[in-house]
C-alpha positions as a LaTeX table, in Angstrom:
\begin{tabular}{lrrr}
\hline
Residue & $x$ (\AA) & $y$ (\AA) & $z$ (\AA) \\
\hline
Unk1 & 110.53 & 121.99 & 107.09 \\
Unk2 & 109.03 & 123.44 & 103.84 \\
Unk3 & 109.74 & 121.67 & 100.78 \\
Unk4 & 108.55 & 122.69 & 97.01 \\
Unk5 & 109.46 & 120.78 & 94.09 \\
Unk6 & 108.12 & 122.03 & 90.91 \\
Unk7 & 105.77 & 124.51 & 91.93 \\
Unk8 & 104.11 & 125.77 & 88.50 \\
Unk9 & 100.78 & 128.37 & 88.35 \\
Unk10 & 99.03 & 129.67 & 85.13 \\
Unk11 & 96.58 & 132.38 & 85.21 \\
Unk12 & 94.69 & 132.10 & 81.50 \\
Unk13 & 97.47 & 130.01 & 79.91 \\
Unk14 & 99.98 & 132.77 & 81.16 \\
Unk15 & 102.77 & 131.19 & 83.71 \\
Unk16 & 103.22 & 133.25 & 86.94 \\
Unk17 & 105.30 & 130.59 & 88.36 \\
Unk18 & 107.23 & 127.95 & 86.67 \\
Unk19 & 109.43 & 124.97 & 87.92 \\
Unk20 & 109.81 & 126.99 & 91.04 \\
Unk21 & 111.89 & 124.59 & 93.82 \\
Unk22 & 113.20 & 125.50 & 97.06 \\
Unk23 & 113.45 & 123.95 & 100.98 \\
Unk24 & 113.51 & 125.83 & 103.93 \\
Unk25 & 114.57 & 123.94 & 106.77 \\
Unk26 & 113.45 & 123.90 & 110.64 \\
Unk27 & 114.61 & 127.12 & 112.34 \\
Unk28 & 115.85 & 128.70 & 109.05 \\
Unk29 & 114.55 & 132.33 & 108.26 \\
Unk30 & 114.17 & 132.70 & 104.63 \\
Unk31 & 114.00 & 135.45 & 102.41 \\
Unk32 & 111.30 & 135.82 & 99.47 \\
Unk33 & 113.10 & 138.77 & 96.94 \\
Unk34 & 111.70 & 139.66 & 93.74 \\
Unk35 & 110.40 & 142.11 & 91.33 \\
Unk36 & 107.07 & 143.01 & 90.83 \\
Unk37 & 105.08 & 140.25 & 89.00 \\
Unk38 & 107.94 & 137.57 & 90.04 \\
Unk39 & 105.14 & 135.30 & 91.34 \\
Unk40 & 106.18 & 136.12 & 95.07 \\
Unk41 & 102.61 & 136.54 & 96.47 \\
Unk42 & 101.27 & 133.77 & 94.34 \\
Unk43 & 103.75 & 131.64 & 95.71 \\
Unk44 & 102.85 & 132.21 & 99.18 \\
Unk45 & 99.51 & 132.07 & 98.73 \\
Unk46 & 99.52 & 128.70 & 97.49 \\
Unk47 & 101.72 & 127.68 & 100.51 \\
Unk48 & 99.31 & 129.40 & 102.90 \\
\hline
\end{tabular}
């Protein structure tokens, strides 16, 4: 299970994430959509 609660990242004062929450539970397959600059790499490279 992945759990994020909160998940906030600033790159000079700029937010690229903010308040970001969401669970993934165990043998779910989840689905990271976005635009470009939504944070979506960020994201997982802070989970990594």
């Amino acid at each position: 299970m992945i759990k994020v609660e909160n998940l906030t990242k600033r790159y000079a004062g700029q937010p690229a994430i903010q308040n970001l929450d969401f669970e993934v539970g165990k043998g779910e397959i989840m689905g990271f959509l976005g635009p470009n600059g939504a944070g979506k790499t960020t994201t997982m490279r802070i989970l990594a």
